[in-house]
DSSP file (Angstrom, degrees, kcal/mol; ACC not computed):
  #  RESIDUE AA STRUCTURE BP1 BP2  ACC     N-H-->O    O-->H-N    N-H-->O    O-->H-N    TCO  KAPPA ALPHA  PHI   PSI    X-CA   Y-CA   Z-CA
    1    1 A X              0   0    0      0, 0.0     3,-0.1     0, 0.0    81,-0.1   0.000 360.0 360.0 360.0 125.2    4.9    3.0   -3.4
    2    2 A X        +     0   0    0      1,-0.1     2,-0.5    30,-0.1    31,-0.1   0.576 360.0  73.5 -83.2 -17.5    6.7    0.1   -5.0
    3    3 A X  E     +a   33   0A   0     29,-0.7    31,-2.4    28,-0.1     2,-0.6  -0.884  59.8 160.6-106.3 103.0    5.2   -2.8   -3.6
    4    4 A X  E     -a   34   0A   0     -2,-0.5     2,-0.6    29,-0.2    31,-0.1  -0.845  14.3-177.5-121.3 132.5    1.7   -3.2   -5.1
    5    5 A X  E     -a   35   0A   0     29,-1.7    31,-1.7    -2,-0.6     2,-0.3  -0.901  14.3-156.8-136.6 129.9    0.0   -6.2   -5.1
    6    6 A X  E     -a   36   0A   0     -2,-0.6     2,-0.7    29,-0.2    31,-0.2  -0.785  16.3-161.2-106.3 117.2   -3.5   -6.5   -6.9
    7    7 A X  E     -a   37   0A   0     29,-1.2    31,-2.1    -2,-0.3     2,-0.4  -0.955   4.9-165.2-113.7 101.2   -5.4   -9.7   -5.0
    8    8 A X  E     +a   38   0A   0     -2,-0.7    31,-0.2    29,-0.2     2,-0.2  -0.943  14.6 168.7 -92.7 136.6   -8.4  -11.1   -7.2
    9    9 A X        -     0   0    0     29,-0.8    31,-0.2    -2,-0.4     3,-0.1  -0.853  27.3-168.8-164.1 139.1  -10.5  -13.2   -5.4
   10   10 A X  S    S-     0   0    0      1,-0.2     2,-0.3     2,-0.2    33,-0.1   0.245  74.0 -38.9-136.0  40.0  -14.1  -14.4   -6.8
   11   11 A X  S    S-     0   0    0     35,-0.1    -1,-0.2    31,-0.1     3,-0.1  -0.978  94.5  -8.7 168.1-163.7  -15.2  -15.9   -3.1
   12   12 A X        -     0   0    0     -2,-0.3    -2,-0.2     1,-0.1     2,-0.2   0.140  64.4-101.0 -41.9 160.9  -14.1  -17.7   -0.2
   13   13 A X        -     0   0    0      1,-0.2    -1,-0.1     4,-0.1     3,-0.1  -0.713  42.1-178.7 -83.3 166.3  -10.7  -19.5    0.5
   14   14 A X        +     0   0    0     -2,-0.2    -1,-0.2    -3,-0.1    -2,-0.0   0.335  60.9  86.3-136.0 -10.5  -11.9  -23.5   -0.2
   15   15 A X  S    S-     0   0    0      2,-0.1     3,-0.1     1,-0.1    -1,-0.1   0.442 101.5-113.8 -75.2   4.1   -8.7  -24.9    0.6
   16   16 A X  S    S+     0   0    0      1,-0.2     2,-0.3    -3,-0.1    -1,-0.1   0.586  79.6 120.6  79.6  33.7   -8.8  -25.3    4.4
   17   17 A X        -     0   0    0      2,-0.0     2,-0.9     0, 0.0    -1,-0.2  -0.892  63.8-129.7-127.5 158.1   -6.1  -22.7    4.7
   18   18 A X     >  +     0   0    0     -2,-0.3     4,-0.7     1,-0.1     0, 0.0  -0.713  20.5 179.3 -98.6  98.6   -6.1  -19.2    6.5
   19   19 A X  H  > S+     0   0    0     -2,-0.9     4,-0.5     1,-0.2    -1,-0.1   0.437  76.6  74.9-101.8  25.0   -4.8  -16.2    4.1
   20   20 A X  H  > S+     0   0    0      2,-0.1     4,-3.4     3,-0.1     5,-0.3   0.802  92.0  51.2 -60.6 -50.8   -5.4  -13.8    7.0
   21   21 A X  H  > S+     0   0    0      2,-0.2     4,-1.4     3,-0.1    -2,-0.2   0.803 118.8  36.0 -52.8 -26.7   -2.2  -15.1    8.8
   22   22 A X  H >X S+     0   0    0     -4,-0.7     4,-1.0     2,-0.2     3,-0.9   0.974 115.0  54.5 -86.8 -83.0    0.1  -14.6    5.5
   23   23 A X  H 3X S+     0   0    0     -4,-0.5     4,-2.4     2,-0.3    -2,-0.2   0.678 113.2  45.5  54.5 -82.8   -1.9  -11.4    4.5
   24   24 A X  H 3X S+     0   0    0     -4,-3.4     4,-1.8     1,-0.3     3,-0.3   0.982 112.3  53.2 -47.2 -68.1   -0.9  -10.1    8.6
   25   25 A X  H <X S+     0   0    0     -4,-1.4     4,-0.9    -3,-0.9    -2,-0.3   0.859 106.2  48.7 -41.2 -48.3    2.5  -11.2    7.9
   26   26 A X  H  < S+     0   0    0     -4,-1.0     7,-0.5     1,-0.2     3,-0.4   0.826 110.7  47.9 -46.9 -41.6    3.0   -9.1    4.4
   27   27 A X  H  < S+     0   0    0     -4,-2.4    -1,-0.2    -3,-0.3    -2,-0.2   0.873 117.6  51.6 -88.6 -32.2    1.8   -5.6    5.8
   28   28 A X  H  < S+     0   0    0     -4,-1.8    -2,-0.2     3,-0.1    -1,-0.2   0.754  99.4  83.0 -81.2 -10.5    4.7   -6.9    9.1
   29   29 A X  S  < S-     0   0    0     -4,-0.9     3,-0.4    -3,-0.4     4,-0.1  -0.297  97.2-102.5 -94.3-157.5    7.5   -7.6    6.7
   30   30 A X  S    S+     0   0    0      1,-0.2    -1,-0.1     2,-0.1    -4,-0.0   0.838 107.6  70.0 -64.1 -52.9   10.2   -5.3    5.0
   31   31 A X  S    S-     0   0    0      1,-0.1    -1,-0.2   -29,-0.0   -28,-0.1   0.542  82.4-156.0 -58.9 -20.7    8.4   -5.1    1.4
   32   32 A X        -     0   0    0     -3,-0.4   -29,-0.7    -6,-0.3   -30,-0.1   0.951  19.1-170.2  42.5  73.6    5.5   -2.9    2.7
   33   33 A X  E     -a    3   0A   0     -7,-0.5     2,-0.2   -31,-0.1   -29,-0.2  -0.033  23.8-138.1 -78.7 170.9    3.3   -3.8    0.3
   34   34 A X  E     -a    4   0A   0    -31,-2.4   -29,-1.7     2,-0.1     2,-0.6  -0.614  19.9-153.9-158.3 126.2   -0.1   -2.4   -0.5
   35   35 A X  E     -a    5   0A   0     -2,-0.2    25,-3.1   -31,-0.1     2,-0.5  -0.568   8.1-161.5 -98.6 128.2   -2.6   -4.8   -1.2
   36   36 A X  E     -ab   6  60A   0    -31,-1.7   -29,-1.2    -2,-0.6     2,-0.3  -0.819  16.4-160.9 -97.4 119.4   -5.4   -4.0   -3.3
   37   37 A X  E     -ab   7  61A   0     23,-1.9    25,-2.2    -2,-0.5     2,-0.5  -0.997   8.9-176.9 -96.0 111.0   -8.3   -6.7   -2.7
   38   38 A X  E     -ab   8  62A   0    -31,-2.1   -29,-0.8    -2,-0.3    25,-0.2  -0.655  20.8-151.2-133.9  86.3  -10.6   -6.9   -4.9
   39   39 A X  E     - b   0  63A   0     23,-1.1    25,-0.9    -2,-0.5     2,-0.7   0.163  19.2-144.7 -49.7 142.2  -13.9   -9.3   -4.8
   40   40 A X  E    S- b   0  64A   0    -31,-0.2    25,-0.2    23,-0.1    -1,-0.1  -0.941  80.7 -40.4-102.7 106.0  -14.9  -10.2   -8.7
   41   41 A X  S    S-     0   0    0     23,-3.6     2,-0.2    -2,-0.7    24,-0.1   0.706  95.4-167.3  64.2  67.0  -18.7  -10.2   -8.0
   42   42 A X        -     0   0    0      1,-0.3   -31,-0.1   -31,-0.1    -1,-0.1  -0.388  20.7-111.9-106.4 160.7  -18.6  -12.0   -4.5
   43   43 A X     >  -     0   0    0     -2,-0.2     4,-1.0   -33,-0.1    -1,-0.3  -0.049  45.1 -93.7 -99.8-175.5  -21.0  -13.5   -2.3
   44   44 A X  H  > S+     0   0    0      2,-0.2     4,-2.4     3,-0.2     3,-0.3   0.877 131.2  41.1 -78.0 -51.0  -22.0  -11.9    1.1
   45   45 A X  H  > S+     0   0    0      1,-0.2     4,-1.7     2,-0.2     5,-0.3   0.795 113.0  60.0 -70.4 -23.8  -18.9  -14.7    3.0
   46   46 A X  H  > S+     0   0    0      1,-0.2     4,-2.5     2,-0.2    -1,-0.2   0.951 103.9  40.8 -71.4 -43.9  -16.9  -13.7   -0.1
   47   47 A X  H  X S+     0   0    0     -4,-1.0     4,-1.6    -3,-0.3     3,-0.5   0.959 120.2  56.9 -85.7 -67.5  -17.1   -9.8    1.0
   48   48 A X  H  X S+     0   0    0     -4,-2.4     4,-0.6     1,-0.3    -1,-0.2   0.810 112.3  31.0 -25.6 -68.2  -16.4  -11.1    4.7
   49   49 A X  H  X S+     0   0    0     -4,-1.7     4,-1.4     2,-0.2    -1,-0.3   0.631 115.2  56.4 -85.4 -27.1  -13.9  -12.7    4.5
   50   50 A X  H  X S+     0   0    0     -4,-2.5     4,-1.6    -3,-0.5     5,-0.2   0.972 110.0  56.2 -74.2 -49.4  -11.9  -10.6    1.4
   51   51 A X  H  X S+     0   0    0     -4,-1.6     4,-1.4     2,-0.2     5,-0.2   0.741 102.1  49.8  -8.3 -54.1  -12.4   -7.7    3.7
   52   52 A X  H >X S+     0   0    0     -4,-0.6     4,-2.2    -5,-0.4     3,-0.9   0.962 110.6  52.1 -86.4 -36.7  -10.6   -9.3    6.8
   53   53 A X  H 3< S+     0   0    0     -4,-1.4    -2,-0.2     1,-0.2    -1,-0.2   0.677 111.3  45.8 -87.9 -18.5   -7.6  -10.1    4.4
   54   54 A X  H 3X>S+     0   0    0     -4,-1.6     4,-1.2     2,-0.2     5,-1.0   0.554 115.6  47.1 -39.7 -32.3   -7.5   -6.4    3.3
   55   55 A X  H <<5S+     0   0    0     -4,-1.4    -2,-0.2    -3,-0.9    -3,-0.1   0.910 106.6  59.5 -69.1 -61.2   -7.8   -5.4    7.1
   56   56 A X  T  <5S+     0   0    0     -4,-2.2   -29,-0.2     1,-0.3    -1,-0.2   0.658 114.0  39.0 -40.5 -32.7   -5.0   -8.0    8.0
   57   57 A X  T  45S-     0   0    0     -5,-0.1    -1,-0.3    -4,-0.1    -2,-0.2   0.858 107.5-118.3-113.1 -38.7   -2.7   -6.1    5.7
   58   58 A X  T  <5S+     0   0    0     -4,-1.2    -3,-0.2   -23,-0.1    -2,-0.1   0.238  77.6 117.9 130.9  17.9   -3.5   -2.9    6.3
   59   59 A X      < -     0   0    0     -5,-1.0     2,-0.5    -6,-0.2   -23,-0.2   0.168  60.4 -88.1 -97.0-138.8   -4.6   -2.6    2.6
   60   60 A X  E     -b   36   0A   0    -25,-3.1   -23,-1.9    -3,-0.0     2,-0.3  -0.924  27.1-152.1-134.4 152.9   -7.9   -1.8    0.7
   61   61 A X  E     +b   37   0A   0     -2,-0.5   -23,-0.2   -25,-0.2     2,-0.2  -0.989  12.4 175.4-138.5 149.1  -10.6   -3.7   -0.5
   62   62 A X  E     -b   38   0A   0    -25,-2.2   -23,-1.1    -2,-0.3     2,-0.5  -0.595  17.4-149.2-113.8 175.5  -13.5   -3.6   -3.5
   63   63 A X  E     +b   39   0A   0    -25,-0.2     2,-0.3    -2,-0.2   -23,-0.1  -0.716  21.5 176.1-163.3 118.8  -15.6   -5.1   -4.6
   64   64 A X  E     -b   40   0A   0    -25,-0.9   -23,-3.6    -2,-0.5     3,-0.1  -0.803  24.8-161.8-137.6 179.5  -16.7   -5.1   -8.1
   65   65 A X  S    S+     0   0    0     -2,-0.3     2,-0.2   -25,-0.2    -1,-0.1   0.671  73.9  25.4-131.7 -24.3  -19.1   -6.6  -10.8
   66   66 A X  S  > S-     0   0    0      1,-0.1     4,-1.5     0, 0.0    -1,-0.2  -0.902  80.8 -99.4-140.9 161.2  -17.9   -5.9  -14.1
   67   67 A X  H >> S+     0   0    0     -2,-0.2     4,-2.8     1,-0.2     3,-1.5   0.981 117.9  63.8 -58.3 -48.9  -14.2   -5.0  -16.3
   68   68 A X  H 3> S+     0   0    0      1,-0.3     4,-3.3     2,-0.2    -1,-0.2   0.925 106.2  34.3 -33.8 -58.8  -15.1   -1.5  -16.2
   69   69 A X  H 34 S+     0   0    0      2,-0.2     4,-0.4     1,-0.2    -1,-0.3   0.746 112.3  64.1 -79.9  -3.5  -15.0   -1.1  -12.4
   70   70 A X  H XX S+     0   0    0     -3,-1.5     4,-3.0    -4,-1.5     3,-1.0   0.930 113.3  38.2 -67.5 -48.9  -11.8   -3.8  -12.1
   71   71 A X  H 3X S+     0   0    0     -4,-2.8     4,-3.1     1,-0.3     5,-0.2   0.958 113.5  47.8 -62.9 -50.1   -9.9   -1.1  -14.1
   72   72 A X  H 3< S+     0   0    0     -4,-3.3    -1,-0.3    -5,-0.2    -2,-0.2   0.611 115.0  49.5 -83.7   0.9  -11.3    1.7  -12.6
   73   73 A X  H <> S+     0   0    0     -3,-1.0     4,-2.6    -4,-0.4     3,-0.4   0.730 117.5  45.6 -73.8 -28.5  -10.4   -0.4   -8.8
   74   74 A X  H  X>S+     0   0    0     -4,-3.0     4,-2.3     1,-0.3     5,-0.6   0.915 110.0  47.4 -88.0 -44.3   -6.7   -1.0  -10.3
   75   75 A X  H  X5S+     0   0    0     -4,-3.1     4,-0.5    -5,-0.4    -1,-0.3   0.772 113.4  53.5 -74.4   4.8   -6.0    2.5  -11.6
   76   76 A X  H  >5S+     0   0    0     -3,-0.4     4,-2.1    -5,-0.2    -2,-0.2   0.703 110.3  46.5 -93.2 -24.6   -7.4    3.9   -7.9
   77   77 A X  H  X5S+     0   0    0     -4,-2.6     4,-3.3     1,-0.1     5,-0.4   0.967 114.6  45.2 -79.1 -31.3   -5.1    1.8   -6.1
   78   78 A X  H  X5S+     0   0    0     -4,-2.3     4,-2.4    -5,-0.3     5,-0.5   0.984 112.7  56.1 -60.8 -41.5   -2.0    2.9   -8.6
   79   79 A X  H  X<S+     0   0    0     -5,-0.6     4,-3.8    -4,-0.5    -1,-0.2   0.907 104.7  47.4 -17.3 -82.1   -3.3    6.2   -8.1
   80   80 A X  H  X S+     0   0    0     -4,-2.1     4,-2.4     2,-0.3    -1,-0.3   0.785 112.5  51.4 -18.1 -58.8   -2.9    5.8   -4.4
   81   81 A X  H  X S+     0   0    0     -4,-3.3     4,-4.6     1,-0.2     5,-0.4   0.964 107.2  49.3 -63.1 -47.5    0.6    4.4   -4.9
   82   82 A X  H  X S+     0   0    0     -4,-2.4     4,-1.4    -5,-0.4     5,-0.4   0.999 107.5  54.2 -61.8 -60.7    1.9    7.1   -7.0
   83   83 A X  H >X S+     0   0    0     -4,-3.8     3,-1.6    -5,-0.5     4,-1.5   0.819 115.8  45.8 -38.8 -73.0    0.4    9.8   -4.2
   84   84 A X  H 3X S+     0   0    0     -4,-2.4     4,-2.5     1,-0.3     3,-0.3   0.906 116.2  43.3 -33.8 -70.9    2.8    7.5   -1.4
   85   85 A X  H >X S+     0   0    0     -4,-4.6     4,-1.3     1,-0.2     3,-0.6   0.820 112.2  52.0 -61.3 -25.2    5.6    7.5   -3.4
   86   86 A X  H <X S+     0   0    0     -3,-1.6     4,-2.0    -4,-1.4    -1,-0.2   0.954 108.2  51.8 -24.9 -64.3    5.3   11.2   -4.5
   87   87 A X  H 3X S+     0   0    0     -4,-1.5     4,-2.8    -5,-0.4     5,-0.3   0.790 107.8  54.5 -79.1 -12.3    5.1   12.1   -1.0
   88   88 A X  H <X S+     0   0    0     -4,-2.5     4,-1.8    -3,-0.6    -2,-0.2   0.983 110.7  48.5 -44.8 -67.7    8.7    9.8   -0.3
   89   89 A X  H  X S+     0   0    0     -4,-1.3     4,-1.4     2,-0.2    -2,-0.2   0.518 110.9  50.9 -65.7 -46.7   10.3   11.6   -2.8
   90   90 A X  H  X S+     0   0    0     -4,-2.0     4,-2.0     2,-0.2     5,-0.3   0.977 113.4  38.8 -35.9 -97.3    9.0   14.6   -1.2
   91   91 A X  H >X S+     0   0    0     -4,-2.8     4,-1.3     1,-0.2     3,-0.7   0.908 114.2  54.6 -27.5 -66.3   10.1   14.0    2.5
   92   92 A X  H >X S+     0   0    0     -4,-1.8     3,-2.7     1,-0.3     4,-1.2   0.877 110.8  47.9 -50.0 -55.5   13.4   12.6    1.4
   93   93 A X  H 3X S+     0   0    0     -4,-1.4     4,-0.9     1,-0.3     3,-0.3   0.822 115.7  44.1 -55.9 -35.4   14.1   16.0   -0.8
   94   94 A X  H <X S+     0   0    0     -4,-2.0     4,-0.9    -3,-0.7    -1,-0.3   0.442 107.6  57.8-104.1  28.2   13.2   18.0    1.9
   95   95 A X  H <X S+     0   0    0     -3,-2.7     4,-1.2    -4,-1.3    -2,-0.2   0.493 111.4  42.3 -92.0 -35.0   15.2   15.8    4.0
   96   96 A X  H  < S+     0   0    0     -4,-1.2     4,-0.4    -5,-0.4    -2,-0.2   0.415 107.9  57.6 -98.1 -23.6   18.5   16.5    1.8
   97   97 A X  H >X S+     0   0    0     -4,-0.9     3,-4.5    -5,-0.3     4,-1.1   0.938 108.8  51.6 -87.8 -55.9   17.7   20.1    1.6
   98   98 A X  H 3X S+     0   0    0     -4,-0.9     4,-2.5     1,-0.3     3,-0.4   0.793 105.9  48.9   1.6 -85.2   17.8   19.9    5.7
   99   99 A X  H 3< S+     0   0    0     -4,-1.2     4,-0.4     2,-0.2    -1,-0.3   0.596 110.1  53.7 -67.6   5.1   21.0   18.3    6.2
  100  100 A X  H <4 S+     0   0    0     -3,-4.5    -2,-0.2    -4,-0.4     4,-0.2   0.772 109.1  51.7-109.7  -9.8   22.8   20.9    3.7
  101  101 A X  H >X S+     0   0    0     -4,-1.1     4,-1.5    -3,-0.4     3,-0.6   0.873 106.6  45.8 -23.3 -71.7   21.5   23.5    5.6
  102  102 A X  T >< S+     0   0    0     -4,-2.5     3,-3.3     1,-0.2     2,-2.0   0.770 114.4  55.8 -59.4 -98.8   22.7   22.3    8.9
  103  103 A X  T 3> S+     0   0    0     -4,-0.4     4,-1.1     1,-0.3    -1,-0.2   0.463 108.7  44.7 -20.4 -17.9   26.3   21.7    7.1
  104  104 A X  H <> S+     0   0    0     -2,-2.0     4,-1.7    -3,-0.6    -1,-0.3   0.856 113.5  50.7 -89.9 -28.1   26.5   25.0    5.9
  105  105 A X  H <X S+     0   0    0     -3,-3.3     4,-2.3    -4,-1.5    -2,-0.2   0.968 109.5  51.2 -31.6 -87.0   25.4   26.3    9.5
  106  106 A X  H  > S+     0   0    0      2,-0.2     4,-2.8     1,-0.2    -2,-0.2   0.773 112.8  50.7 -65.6 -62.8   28.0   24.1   11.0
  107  107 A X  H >< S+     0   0    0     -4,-1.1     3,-3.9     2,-0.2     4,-0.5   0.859 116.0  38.0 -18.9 -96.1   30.6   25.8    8.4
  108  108 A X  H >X S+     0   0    0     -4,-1.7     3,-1.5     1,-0.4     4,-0.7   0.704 112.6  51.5 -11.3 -85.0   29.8   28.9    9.1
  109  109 A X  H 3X S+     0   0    0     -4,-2.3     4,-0.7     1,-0.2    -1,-0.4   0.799 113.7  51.6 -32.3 -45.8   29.3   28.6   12.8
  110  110 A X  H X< S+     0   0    0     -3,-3.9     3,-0.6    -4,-2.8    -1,-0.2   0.928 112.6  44.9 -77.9 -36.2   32.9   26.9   12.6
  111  111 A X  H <4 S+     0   0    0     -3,-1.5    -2,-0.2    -4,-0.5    -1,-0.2   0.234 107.3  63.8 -69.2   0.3   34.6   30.2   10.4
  112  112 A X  H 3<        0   0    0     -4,-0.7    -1,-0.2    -3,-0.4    -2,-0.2   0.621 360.0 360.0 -90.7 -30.9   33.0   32.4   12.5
  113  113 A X    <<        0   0    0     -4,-0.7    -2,-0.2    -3,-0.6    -3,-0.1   0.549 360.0 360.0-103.5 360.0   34.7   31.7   15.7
């Protein structure tokens, strides 16, 4: 995965503003993110409401207390990404061995008749 976006948050939004609706939008557009949420030591509305903006994207959310477990939240979502993109790489190869297959088929099949 190529679009990774690490969200640190240590509570609520206070600005009157809604980051579900952008959050909904991100997961809808082309970049296909995956957002990593991550609470710094968050209150009970903090947890709420980071939660729904992880949901809204389709991403993941933590919640942690100290640097240790921020690193070990950021190296599980790269983790994560690197699995996704592995398994791109994957499909696509065996996506190209596919269509040279058929095209040698289609040879064949055509020197044959």
């Amino acid at each position: 995965m190529e679009n990774v976006i690490d969200l640190v948050s240590d509570g609520i939004e206070t600005c009157d503003g809604d980051p579900i609706a952008p959050a909904k939008e991100l997961s809808r557009s082309h970049i296909m993110p995956l957002l990593n949420v991550i609470g710094f030591d968050v209150n009970a509305d903090g947890k709420k409401q980071l939660k729904q903006i992880a949901q809204a994207a389709e991403g993941l959310y933590a919640n942690v207390t100290n640097q240790e477990q921020f690193q070990a939240e950021l190296e599980r979502a790269r983790g994560i990404a690197e699995k996704g993109e592995k398994w791109k790489r994957d499909a696509l190869s065996e996506a190209d061995a596919v269509r040279i297959d058929r095209r040698k088929y289609i040879q064949y099949s055509s020197q044959t008749q």
